[in-house]
C-alpha positions as CSV (number, residue, x, y, z in Angstrom):
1,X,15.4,5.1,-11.9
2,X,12.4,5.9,-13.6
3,X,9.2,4.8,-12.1
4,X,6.4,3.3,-14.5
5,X,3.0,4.4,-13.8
6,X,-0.4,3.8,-15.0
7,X,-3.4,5.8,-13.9
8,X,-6.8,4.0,-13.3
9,X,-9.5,6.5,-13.0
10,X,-13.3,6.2,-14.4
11,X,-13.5,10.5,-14.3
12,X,-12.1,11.4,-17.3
13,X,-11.0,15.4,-15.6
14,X,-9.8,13.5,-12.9
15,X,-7.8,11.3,-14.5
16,X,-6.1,13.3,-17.0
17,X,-5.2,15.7,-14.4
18,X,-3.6,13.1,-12.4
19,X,-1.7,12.1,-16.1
20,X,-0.6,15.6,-16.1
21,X,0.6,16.3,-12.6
22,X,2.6,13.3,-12.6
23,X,4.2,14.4,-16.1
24,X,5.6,17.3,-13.7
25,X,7.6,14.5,-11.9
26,X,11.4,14.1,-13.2
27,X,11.4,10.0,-11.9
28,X,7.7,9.1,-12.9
29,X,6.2,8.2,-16.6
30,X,3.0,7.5,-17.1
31,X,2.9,4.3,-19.8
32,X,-0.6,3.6,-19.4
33,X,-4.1,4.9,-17.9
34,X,-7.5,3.1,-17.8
35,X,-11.0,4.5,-17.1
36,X,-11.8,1.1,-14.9
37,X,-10.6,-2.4,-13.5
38,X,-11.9,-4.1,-17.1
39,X,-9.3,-2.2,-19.0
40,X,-6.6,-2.0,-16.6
41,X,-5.2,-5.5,-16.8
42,X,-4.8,-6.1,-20.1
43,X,-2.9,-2.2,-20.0
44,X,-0.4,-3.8,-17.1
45,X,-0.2,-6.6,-19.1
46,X,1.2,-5.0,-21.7
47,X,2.9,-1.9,-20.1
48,X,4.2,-3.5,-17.2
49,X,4.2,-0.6,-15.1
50,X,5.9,-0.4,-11.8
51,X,2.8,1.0,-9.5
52,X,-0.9,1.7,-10.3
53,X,-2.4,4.7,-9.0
54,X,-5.9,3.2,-8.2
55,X,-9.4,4.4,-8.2
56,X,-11.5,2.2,-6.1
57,X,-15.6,3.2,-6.5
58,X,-15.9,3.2,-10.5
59,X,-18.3,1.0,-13.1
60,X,-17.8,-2.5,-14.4
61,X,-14.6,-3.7,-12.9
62,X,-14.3,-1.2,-9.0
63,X,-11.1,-1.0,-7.6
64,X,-10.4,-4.2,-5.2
65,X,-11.3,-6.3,-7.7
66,X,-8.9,-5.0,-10.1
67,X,-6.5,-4.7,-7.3
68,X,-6.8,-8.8,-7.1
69,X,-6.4,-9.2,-10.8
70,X,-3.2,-7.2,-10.6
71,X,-2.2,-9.1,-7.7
72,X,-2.6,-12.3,-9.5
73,X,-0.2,-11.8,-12.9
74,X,3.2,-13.2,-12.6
75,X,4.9,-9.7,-12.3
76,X,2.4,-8.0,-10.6
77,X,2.7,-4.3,-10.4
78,X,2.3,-2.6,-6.7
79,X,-1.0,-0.7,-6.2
80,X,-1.6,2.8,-4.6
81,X,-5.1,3.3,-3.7
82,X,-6.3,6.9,-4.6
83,X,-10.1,7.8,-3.2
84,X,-12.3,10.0,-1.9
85,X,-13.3,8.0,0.5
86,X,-12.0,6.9,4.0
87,X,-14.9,4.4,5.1
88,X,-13.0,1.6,7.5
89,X,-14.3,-1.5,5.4
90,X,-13.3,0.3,2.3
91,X,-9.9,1.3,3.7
92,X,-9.3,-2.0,5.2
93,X,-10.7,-4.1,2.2
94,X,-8.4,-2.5,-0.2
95,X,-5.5,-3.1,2.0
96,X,-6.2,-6.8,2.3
97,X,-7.1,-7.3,-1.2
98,X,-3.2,-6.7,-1.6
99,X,-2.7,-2.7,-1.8
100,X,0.3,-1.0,-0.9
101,X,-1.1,2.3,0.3
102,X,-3.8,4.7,0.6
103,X,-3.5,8.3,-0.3
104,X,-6.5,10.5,-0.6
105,X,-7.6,13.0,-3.4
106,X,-7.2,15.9,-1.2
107,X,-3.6,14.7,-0.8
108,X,-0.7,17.6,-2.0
109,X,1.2,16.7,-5.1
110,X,4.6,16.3,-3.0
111,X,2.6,13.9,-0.8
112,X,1.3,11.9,-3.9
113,X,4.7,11.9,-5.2
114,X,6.4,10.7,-1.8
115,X,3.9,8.0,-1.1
116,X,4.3,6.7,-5.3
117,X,8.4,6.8,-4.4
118,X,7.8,5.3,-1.5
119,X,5.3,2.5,-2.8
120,X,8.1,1.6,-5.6
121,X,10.6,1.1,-3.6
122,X,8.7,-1.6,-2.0
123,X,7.2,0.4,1.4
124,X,3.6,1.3,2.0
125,X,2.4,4.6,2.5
126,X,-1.0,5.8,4.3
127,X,-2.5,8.6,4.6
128,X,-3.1,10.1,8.1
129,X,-6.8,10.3,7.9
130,X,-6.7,6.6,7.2
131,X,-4.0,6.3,10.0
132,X,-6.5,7.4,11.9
133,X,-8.8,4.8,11.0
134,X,-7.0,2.1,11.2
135,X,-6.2,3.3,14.9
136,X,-9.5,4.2,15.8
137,X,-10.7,0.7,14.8
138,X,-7.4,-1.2,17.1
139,X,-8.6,1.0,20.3
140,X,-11.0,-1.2,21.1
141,X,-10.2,-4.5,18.8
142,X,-12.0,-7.8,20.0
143,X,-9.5,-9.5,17.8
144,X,-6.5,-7.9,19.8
145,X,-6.1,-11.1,22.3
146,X,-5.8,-13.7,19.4
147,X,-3.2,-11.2,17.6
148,X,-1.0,-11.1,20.6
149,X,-1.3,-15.0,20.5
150,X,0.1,-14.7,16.6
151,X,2.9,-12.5,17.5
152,X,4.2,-14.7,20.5
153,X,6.2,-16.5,17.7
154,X,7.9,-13.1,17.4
155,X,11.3,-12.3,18.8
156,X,11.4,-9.2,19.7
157,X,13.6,-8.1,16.9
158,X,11.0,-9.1,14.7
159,X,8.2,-6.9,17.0
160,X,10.3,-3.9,16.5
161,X,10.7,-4.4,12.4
162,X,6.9,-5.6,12.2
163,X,5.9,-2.0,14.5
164,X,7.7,-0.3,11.8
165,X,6.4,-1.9,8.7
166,X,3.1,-0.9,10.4
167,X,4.1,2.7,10.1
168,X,4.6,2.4,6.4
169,X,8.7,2.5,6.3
170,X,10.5,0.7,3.7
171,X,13.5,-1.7,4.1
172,X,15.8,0.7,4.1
173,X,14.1,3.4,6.3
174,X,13.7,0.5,9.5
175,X,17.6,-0.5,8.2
176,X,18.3,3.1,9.6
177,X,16.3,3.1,12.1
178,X,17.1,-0.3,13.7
179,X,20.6,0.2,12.5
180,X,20.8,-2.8,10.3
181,X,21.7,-3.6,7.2
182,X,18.9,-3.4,4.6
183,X,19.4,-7.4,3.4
184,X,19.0,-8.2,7.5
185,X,16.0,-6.1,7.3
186,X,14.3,-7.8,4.2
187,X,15.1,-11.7,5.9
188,X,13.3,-10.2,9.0
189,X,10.1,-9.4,6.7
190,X,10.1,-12.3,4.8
191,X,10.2,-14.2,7.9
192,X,7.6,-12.4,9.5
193,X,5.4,-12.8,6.9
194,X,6.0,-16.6,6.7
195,X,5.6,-17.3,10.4
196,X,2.4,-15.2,10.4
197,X,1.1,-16.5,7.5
198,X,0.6,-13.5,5.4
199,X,1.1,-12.6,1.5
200,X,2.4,-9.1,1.9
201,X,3.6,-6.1,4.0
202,X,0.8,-4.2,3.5
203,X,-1.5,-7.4,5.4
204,X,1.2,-6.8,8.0
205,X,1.0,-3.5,8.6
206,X,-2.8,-3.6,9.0
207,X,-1.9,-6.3,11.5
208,X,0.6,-4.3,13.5
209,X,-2.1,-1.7,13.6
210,X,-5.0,-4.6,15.1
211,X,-2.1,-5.5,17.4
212,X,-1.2,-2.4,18.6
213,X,2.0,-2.4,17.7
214,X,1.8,0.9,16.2
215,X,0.7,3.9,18.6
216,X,-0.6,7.0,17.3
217,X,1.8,10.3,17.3
């Protein structure tokens, strides 16, 4: 399957070298690219791509708001944060605005082009430097009490599926892992995401990470 893409970059080098490096890919086709937030809505409106490879720091419209406008249309596409930067509030802001992952601009092409497959097929996908963060900030979490409160109304088949989510796996990946069968694995997230009140995986993951559930390598 080919996986729709559109690029949303305010650099114009930047972003047409993204365009170009992600021609290179045999499953990806770029059907869109914006220079900022302002434009890329209407574009995803009318292009309906599967993932958008985000800039988050640019003029007008930055990224997380974008990233909640996307969110909000009625066949939202899934967002991949691309950035420079790996400040904790900006990491964890974009995550809770709705993102699906976090790569870096020093990522390698292969990387960029495991974490877009792994973003479309409904995972999320981090990169270790903001692994790392996210890690560093659960060490010493105040909040970590009243998240082990939230997951009490876990079984612990859920625990184990939620610990994986955190780690970025798709369905299919914790189906393997777990050995179940990828449909048991997607009513395990849904419920998880209903008993815990959240909107998405990627909100799950970040609390799996609060929660320690997820333990670095």
């Amino acid at each position: 399957m080919t996986i729709r893409m559109m690029v949303v970059d305010d650099q114009s080098l930047i972003r047409t070298g993204l365009v170009t490096l992600l021609a290179s890919a045999p499953d990806i086709e770029v059907v869109a690219q914006a220079q900022d937030g302002a434009e890329a809505v209407p574009l995803a409106r009318e292009h309906r791509p599967d993932v958008v490879l985000m800039d988050l720091v640019m003029p007008k419209v930055d990224g997380m708001e974008a990233t909640l406008r996307l969110l909000r249309l009625p066949e939202p596409p899934r967002v991949l944060v691309l950035t420079g930067y790996t400040a904790d509030d900006l990491v964890l802001d974009a995550l809770r605005a709705g993102a699906a992952g976090f790569l870096l601009k020093d990522q390698r092409p292969e990387e960029l082009f495991a974490g877009i497959r792994t973003v479309a097929a409904g995972g999320s996908v981090l990169a270790p430097a903001v692994m790392r963060v996210l890690l560093d900030r659960a060490a010493d979490r105040p909040e970590a009490p009243a998240h082990s409160e939230r997951l009490e109304s876990l079984s612990p088949g859920e625990r184990g599926v939620l610990a994986l989510v955190g780690e970025g796996r798709t369905n299919q990946q914790i189906a393997e892992a777990l050995h179940l069968s990828p449909a048991s694995v997607k009513t395990y997230v849904s419920r998880i995401l209903t008993q815990l009140d959240l909107s998405n995986r990627t909100q799950a993951a970040i609390l799996a990470h609060e929660a320690g559930l997820v333990r670095a390598a």
